[in-house]
N, C-alpha and C positions, 0 to 999 in steps of 0.2 A: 447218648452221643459221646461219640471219644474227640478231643483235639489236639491232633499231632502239628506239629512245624517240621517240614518236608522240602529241602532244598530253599530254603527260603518261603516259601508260604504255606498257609496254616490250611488246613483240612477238618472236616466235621464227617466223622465215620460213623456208622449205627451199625456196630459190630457188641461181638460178645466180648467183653473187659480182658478174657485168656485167648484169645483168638492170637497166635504169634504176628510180629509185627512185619515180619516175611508176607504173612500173606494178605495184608492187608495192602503193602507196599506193591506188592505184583496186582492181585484183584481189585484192590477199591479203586486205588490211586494210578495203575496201569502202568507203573514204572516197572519195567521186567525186566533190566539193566542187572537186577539185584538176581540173583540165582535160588535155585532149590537146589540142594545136592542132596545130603543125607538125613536132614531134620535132625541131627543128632549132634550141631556142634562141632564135627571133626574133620569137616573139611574146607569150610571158609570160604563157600562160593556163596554164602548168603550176608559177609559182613560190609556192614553200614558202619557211618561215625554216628556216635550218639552222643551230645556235645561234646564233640571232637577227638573221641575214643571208640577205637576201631573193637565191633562189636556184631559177635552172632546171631543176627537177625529172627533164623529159626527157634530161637530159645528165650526172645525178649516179649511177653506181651504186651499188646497195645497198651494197656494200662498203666502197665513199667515204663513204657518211652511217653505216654503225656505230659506235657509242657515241658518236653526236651527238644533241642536242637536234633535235627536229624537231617543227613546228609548220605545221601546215597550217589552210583555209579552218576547219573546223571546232573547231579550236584555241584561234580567234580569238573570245572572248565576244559575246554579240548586244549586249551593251548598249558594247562597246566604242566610245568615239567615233568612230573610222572607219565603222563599219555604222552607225552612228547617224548619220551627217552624211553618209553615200552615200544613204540613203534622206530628208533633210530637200533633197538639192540634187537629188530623178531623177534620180539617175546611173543606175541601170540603164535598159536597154534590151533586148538580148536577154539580156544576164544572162551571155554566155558567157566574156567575160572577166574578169567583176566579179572572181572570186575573186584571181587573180593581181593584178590594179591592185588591190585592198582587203589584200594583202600586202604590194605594191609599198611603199604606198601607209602605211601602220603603222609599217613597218620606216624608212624617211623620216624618219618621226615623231619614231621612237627615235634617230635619230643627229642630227639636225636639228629639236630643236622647233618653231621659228619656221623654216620655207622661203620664201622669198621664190617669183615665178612661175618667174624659169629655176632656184631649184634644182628646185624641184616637175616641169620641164619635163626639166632633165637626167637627173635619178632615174629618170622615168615613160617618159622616150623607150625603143621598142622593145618597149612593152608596147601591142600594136594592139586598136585600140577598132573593130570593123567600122561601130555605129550613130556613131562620129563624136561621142561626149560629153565631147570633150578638155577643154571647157570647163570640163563640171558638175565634171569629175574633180576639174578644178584649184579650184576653188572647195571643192569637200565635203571638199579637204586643210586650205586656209584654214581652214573652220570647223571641222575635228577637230582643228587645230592650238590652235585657239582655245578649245574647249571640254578637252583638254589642259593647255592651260597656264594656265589658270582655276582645274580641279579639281583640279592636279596630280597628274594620273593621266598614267601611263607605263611 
């Protein structure tokens, strides 16, 4: 038995120790918030925070994230300033990446209050947007940046 800590509470998995923790988080746990894209790391629809560092899910085994904090899409409050400033800029579009760039995209946040565009661009680079809203992304950081360091919430 594996024991992850998952949005605040703890789970007991009876998986394989290499089983990635992708799928453990979509099948054991049901949280499907978190994406599959390529299994290969290079597109950032599967990242999670793994004590509060934004991380490719597809490539971490369960064994790797036991007795770590782990915080996925669903983790993340609705009224959080990021979901709140992805929905006031259309960011979404087909929605498939949202969760990983809305990770990315927090965790940013947290290390960098105020981003300028190329930190925003370096952080973000490798997290692929298929609909192309590189723009909105970078703007609805701006204003979660902003609505952050206003309410100082963090």
């Amino acid at each position: 038995m594996i024991s992850l800590h998952v949005n605040g509470k703890r789970y007991e998995v009876d998986v394989d120790p290499d089983v990635p923790l992708l799928w453990v988080i979509r099948e054991q746990l049901g949280l499907t918030g978190t994406k599959y894209g390529c299994d290969m790391a290079l597109c950032g629809s599967c990242i999670v925070h793994i004590d509060g560092k934004a991380e490719r899910s597809c490539q971490i085994s369960v064994k790797e994230a036991q007795g770590k904090k782990i915080t996925t899409i669903e983790g993340i409050p609705e009224n959080h300033p990021v979901k709140k400033a992805w929905i006031s800029e259309d960011v979404p579009q087909c929605g498939y990446c949202q969760s990983g760039q809305i990770m990315a995209a927090a965790a940013l946040l947290k290390k960098k209050p105020q981003p300028n565009d190329a930190d925003i661009d370096d952080f973000m680079f490798g997290i692929i947007c298929r609909c192309g809203t590189y723009q909105r992304i970078r703007r609805a950081i701006h204003r979660a940046a902003k609505m952050m360091n206003k309410g100082g919430k963090r």
